[in-house]
KENUGU-705910 format. One record per residue: x, y, z of N, C-alpha, C in turn; residue number from 1; residue in one letter; chain. Coordinates in Angstrom, 2 decimals. Layout:
BEGIN
<pt n_u="X" n_v="Y" n_w="Z" ca_u="X" ca_v="Y" ca_w="Z" c_u="X" c_v="Y" c_w="Z" num="NUM" residu="a" chaine="A"/>
...
***
This chain:
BEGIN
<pt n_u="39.41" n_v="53.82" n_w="-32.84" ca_u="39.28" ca_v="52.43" ca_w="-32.50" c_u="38.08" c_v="51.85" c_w="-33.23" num="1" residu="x" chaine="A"/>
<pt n_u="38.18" n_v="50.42" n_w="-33.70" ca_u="36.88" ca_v="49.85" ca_w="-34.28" c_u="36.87" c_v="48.98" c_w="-33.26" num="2" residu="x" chaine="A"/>
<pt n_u="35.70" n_v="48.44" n_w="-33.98" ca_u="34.65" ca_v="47.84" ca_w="-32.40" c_u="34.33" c_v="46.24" c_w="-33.92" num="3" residu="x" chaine="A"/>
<pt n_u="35.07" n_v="45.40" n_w="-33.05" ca_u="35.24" ca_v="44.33" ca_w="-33.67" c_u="34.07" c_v="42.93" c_w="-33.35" num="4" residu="x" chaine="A"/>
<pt n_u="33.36" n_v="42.53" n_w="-34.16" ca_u="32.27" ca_v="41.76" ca_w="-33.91" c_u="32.80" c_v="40.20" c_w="-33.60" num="5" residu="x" chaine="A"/>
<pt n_u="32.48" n_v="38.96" n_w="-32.85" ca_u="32.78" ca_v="38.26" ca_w="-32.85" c_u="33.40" c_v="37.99" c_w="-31.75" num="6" residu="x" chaine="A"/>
<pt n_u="34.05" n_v="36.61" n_w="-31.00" ca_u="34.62" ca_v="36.03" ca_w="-29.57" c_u="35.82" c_v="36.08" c_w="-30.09" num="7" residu="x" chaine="A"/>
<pt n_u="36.95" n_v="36.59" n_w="-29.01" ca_u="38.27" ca_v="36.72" ca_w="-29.32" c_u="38.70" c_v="35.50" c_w="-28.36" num="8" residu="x" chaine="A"/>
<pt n_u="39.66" n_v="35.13" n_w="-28.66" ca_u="40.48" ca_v="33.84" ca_w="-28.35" c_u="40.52" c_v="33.36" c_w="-26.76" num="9" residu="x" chaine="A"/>
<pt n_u="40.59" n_v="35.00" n_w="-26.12" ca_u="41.02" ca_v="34.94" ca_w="-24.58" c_u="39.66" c_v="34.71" c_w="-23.83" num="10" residu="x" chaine="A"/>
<pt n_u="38.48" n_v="35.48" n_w="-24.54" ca_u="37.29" ca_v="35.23" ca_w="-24.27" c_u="37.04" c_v="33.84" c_w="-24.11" num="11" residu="x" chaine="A"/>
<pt n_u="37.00" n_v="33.28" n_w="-25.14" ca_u="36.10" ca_v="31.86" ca_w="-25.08" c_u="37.18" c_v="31.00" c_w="-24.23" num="12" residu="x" chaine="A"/>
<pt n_u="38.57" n_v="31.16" n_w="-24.04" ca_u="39.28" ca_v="30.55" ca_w="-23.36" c_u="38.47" c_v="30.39" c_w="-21.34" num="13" residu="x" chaine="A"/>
<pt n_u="38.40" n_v="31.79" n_w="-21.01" ca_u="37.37" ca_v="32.65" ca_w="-20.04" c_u="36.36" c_v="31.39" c_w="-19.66" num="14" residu="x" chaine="A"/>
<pt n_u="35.75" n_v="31.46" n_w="-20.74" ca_u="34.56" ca_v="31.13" ca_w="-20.90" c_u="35.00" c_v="29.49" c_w="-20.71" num="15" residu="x" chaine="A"/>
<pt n_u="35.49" n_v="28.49" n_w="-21.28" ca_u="35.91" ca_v="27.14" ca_w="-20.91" c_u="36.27" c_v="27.04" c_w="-20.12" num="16" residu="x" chaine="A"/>
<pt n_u="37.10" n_v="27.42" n_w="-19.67" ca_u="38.00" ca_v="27.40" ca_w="-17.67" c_u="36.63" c_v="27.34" c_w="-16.86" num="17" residu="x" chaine="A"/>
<pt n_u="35.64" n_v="28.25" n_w="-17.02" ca_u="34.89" ca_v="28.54" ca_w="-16.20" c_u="33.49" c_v="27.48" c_w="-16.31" num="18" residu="x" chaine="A"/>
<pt n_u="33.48" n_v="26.90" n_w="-17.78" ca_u="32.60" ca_v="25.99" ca_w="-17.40" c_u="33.12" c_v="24.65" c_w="-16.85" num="19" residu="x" chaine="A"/>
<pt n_u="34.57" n_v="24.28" n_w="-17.29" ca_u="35.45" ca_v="23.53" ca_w="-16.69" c_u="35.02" c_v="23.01" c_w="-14.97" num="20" residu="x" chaine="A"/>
<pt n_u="35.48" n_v="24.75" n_w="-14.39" ca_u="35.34" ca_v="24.62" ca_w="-12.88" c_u="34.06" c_v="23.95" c_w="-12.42" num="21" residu="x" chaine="A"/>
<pt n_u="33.32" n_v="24.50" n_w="-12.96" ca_u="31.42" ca_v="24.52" ca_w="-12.63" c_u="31.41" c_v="22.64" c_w="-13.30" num="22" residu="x" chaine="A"/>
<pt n_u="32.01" n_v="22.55" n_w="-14.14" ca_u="31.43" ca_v="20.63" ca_w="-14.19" c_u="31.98" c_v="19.88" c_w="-13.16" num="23" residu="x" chaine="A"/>
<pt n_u="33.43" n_v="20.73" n_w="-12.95" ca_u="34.13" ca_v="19.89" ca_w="-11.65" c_u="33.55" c_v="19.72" c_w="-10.57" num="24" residu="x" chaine="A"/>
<pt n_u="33.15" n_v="20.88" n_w="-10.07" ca_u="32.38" ca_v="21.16" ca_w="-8.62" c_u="30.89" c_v="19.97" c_w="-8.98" num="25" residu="x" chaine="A"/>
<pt n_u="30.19" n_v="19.92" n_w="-9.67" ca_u="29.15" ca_v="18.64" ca_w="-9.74" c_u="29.66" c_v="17.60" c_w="-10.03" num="26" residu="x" chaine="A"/>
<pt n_u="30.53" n_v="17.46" n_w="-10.58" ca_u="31.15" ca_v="15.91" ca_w="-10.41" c_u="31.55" c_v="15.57" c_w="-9.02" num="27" residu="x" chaine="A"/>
<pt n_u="31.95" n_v="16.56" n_w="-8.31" ca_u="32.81" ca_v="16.08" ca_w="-7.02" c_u="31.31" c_v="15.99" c_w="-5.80" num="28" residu="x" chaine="A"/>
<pt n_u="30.08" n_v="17.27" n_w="-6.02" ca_u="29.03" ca_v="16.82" ca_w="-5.53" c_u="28.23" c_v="15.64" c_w="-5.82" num="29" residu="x" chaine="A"/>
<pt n_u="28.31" n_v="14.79" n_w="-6.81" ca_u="27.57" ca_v="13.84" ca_w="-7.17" c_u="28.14" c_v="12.52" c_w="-6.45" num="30" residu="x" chaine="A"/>
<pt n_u="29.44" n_v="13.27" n_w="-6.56" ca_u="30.45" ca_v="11.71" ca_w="-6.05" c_u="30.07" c_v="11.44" c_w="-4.52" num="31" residu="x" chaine="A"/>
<pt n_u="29.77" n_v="12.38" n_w="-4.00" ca_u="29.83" ca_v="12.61" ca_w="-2.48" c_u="28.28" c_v="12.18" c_w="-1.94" num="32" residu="x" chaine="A"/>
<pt n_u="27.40" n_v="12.44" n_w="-2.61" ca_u="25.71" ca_v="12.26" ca_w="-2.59" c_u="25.53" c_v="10.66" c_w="-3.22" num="33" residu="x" chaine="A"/>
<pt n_u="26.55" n_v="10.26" n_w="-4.02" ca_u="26.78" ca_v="8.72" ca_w="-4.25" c_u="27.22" c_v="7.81" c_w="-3.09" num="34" residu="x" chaine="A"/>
<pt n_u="28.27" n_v="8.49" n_w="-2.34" ca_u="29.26" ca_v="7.52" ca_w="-0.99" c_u="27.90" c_v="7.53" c_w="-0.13" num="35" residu="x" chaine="A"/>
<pt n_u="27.21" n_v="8.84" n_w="0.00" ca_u="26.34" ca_v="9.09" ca_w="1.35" c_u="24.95" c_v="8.46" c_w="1.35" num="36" residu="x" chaine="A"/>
<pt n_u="24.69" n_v="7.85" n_w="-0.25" ca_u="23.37" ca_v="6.80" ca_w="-0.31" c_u="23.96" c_v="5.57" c_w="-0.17" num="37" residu="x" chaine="A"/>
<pt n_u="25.17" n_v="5.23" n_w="-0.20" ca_u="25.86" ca_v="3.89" ca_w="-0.37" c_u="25.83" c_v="3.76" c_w="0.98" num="38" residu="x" chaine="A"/>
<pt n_u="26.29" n_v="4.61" n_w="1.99" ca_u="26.48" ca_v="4.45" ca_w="2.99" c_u="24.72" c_v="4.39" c_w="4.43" num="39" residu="x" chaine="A"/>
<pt n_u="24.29" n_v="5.37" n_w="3.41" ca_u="22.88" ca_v="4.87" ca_w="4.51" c_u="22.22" c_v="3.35" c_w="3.86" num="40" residu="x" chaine="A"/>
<pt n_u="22.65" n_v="2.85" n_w="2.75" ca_u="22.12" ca_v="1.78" ca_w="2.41" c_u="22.79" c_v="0.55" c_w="3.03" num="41" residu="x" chaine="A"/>
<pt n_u="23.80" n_v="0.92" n_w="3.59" ca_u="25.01" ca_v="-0.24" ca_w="4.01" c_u="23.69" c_v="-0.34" c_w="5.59" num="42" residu="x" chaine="A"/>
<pt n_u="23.80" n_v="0.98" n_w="6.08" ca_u="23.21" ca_v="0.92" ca_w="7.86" c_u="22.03" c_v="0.20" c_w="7.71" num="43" residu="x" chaine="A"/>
<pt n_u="20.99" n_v="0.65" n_w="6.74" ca_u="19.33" ca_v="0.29" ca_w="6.75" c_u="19.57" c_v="-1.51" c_w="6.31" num="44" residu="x" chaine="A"/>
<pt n_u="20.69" n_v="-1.77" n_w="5.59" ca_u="20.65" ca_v="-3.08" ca_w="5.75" c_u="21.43" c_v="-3.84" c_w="7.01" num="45" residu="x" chaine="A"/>
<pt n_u="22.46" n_v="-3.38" n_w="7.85" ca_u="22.64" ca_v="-3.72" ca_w="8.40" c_u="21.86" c_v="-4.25" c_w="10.00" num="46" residu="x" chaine="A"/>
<pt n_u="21.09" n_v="-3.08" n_w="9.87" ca_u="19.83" ca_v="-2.81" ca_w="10.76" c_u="19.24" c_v="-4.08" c_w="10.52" num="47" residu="x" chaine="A"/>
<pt n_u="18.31" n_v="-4.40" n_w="9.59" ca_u="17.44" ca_v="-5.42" ca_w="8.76" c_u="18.57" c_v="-6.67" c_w="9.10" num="48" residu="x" chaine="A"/>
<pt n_u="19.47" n_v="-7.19" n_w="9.04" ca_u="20.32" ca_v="-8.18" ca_w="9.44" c_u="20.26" c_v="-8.18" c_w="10.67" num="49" residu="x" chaine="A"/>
<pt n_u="20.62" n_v="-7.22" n_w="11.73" ca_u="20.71" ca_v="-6.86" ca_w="13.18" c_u="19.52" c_v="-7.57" c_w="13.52" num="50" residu="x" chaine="A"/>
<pt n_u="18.21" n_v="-7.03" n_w="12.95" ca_u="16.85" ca_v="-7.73" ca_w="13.68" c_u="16.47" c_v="-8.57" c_w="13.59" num="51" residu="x" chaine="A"/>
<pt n_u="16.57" n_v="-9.33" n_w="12.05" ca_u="16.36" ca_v="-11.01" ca_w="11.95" c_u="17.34" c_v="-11.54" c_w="12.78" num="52" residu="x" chaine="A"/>
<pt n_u="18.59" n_v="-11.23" n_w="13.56" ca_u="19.37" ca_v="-11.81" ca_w="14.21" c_u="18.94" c_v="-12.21" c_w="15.84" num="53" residu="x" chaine="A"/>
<pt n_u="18.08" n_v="-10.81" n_w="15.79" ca_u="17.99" ca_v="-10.73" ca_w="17.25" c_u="16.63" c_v="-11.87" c_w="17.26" num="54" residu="x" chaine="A"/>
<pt n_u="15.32" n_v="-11.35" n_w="16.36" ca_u="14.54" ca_v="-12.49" ca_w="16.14" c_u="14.38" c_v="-13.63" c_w="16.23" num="55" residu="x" chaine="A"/>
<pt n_u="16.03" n_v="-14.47" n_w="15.44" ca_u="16.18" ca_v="-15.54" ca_w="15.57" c_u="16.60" c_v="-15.56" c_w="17.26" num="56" residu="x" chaine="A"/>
<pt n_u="17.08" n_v="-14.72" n_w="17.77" ca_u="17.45" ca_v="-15.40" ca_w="19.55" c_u="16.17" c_v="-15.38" c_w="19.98" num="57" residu="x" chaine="A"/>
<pt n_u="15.77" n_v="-14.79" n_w="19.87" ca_u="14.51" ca_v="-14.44" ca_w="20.67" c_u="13.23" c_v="-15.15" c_w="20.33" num="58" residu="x" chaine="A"/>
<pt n_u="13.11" n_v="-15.53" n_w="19.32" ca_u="11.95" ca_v="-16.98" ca_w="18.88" c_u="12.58" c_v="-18.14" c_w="19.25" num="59" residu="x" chaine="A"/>
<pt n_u="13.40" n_v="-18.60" n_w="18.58" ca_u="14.35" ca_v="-19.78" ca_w="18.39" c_u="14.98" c_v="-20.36" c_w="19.75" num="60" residu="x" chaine="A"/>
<pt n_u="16.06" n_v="-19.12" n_w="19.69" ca_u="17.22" ca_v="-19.96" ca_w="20.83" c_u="16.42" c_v="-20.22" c_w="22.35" num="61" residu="x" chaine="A"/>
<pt n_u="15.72" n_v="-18.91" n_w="22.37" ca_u="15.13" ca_v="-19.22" ca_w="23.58" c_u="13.95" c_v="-20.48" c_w="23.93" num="62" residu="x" chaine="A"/>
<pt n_u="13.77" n_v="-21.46" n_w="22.84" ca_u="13.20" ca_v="-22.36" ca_w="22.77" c_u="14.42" c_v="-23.60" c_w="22.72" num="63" residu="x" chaine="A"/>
<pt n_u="15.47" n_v="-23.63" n_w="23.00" ca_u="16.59" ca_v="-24.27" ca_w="22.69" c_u="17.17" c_v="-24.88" c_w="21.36" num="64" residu="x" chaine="A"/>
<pt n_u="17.06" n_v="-23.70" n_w="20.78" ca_u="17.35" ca_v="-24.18" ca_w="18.76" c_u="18.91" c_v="-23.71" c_w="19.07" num="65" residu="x" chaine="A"/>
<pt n_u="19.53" n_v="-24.18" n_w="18.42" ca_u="21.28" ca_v="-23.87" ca_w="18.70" c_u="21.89" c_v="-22.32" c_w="18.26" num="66" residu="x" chaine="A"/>
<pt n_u="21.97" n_v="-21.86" n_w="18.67" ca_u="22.67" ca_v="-19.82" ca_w="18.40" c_u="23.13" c_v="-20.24" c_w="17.26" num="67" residu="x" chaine="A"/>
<pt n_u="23.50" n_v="-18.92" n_w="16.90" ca_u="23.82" ca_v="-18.72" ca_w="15.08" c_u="25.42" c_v="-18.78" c_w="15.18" num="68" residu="x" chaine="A"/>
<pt n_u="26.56" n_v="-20.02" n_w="14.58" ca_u="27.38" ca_v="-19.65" ca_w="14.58" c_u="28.31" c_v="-18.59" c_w="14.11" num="69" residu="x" chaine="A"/>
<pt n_u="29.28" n_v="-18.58" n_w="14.67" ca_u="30.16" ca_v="-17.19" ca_w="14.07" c_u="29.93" c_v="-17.53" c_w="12.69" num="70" residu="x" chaine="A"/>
<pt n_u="30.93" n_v="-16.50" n_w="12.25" ca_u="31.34" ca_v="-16.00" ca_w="11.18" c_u="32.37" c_v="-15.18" c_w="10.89" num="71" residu="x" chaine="A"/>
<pt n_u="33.49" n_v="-15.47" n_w="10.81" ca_u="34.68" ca_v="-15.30" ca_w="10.57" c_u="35.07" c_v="-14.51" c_w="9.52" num="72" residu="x" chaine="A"/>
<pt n_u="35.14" n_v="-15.17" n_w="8.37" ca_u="35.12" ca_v="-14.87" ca_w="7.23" c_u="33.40" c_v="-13.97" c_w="6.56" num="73" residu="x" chaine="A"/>
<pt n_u="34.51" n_v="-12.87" n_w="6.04" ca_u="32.84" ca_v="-12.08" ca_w="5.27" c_u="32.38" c_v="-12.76" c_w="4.29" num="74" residu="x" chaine="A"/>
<pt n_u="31.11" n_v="-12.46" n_w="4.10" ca_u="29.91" ca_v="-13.61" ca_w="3.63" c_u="28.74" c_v="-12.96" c_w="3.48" num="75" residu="x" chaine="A"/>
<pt n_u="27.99" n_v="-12.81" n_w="2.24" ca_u="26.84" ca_v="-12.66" ca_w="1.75" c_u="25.97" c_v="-13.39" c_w="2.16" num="76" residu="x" chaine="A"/>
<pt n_u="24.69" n_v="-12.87" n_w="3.09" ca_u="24.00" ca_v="-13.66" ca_w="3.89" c_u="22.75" c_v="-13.88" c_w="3.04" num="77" residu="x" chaine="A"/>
<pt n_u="22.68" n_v="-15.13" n_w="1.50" ca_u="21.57" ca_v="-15.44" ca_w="1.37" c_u="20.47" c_v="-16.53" c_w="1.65" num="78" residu="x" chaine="A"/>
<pt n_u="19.32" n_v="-16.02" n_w="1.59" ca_u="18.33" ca_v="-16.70" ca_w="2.24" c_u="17.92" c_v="-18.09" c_w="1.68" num="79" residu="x" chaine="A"/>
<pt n_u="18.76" n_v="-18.32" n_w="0.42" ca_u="19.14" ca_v="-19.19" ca_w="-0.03" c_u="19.69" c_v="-20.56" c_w="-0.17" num="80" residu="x" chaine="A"/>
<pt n_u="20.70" n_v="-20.51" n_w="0.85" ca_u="21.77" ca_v="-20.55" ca_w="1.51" c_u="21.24" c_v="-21.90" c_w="2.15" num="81" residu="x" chaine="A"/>
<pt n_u="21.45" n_v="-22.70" n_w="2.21" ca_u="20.97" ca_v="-24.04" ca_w="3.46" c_u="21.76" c_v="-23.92" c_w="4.49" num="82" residu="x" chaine="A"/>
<pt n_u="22.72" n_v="-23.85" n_w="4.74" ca_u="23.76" ca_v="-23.31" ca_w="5.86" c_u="23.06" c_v="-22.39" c_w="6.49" num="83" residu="x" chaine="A"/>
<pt n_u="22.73" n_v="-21.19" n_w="6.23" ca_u="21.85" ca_v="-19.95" ca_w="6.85" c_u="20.87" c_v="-19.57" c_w="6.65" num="84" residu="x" chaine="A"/>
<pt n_u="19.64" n_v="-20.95" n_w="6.23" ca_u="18.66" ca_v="-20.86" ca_w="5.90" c_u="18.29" c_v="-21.31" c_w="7.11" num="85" residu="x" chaine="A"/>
<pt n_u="18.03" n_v="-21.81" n_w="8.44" ca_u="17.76" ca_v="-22.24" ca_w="9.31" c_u="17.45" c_v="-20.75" c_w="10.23" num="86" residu="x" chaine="A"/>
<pt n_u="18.68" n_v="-19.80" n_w="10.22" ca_u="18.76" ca_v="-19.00" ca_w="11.02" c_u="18.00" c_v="-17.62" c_w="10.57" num="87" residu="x" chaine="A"/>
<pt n_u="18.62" n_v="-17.77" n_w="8.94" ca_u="17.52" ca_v="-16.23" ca_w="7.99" c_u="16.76" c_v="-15.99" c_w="7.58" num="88" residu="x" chaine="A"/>
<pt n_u="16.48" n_v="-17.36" n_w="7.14" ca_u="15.17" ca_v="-17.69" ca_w="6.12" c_u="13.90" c_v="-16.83" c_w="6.54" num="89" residu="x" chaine="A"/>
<pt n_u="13.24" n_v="-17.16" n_w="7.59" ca_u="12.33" ca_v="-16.36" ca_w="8.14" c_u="12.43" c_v="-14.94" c_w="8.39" num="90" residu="x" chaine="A"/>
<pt n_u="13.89" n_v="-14.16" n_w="8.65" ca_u="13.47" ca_v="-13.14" ca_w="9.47" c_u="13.88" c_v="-12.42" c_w="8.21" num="91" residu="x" chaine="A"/>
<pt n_u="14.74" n_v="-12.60" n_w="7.18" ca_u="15.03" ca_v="-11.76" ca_w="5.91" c_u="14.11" c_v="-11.65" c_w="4.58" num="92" residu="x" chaine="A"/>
<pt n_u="13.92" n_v="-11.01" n_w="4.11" ca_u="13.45" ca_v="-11.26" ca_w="2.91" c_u="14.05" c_v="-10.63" c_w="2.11" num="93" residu="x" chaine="A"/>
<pt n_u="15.03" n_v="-10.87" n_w="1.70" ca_u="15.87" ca_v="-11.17" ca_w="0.54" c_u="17.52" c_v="-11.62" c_w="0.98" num="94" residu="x" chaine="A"/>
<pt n_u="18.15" n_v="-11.91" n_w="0.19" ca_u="19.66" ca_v="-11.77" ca_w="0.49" c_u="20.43" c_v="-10.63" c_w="1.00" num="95" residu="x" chaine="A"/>
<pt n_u="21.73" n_v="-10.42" n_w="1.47" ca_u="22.17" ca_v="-9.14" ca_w="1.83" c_u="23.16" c_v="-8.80" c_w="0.74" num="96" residu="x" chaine="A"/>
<pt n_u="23.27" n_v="-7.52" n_w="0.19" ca_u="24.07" ca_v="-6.75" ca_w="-1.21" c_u="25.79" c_v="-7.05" c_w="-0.45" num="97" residu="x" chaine="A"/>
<pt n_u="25.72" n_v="-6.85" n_w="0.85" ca_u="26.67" ca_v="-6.85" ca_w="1.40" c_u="27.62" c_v="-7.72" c_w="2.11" num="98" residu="x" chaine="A"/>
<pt n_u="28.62" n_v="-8.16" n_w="2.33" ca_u="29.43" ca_v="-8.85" ca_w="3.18" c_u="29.17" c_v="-8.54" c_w="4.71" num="99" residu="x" chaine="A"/>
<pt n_u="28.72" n_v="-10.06" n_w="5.72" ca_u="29.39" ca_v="-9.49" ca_w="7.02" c_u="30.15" c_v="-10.59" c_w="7.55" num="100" residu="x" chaine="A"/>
<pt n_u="30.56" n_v="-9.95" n_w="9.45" ca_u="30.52" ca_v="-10.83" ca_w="9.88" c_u="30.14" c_v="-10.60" c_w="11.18" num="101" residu="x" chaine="A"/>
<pt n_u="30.28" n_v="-11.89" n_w="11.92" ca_u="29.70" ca_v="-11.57" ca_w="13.15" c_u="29.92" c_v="-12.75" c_w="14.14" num="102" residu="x" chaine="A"/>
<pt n_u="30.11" n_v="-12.67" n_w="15.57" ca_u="30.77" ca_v="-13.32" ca_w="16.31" c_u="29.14" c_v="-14.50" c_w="16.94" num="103" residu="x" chaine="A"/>
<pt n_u="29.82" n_v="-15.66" n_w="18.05" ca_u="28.87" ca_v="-16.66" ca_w="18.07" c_u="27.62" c_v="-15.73" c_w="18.62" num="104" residu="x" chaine="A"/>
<pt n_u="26.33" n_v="-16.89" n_w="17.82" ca_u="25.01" ca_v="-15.80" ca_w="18.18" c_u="24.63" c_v="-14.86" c_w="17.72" num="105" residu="x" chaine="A"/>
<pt n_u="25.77" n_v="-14.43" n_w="16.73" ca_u="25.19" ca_v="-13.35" ca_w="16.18" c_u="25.74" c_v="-11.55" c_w="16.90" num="106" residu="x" chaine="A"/>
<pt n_u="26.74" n_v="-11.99" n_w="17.80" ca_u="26.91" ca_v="-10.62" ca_w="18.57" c_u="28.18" c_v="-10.11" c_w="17.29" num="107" residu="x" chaine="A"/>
<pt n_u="28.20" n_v="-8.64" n_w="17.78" ca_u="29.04" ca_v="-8.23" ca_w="16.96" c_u="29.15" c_v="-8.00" c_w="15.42" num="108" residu="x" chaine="A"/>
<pt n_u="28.21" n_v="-7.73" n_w="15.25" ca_u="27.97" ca_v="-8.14" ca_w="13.65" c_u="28.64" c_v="-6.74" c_w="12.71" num="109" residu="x" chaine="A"/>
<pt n_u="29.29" n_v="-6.92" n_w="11.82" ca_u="29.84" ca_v="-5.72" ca_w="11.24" c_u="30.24" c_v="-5.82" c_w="9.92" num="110" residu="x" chaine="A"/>
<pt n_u="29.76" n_v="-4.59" n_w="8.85" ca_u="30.02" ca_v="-4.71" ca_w="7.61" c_u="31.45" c_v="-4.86" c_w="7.18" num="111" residu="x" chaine="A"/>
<pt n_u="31.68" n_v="-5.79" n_w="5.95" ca_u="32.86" ca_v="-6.44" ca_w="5.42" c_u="33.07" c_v="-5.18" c_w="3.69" num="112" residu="x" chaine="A"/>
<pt n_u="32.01" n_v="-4.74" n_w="3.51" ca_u="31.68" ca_v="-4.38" ca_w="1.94" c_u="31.04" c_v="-5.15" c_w="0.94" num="113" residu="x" chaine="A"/>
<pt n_u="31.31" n_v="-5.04" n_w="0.09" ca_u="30.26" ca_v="-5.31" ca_w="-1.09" c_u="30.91" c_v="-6.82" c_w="-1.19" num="114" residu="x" chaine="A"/>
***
């Protein structure tokens, strides 16, 4: 028998499959560590909306300023906004990335998406 120098066909085949698998498996971890920052970023803003909401009852309404109407339709809450500049302006500082909505006053408030 000789002893032949060099990668034979089946080898490097071996060898691709297997780096194949190994890129798959980090693509599918990256994807997943992507949903799971998207998703604590959705809460920490929703939170931050939740409290300027409650803020506004709790400075405002309880001084007799009129509750925050619904919101029906999802809607980017910026501070911008003259419509919801009365109610956000103060308690947000910045716009929201996200869609909500939320029932009169502000109860019920729940993400719509991007």
């Amino acid at each position: 028998m000789s002893f032949e120098q060099g990668v034979a066909g089946v080898e490097l085949l071996i060898v691709l499959a297997t780096l194949g698998v190994l890129i798959g498996i980090v693509a599918m971890s990256l994807d997943d560590m992507e949903r799971c920052a998207r998703n604590r970023e959705i809460s920490a803003e929703m939170r931050a909306l939740q409290v300027a909401i409650d803020m506004y009852n709790t400075r405002n309404q309880a001084h007799g300023a009129p509750p925050i109407p619904a919101q029906k339709t999802p809607v980017v809450v910026s501070t911008d906004d003259p419509l919801a500049a009365p109610y956000f302006q103060r308690y947000l500082s910045r716009s929201t990335k996200f869609r909500y909505t939320w029932e009169a006053g502000g109860a019920r408030l729940q993400v719509a998406g991007p």
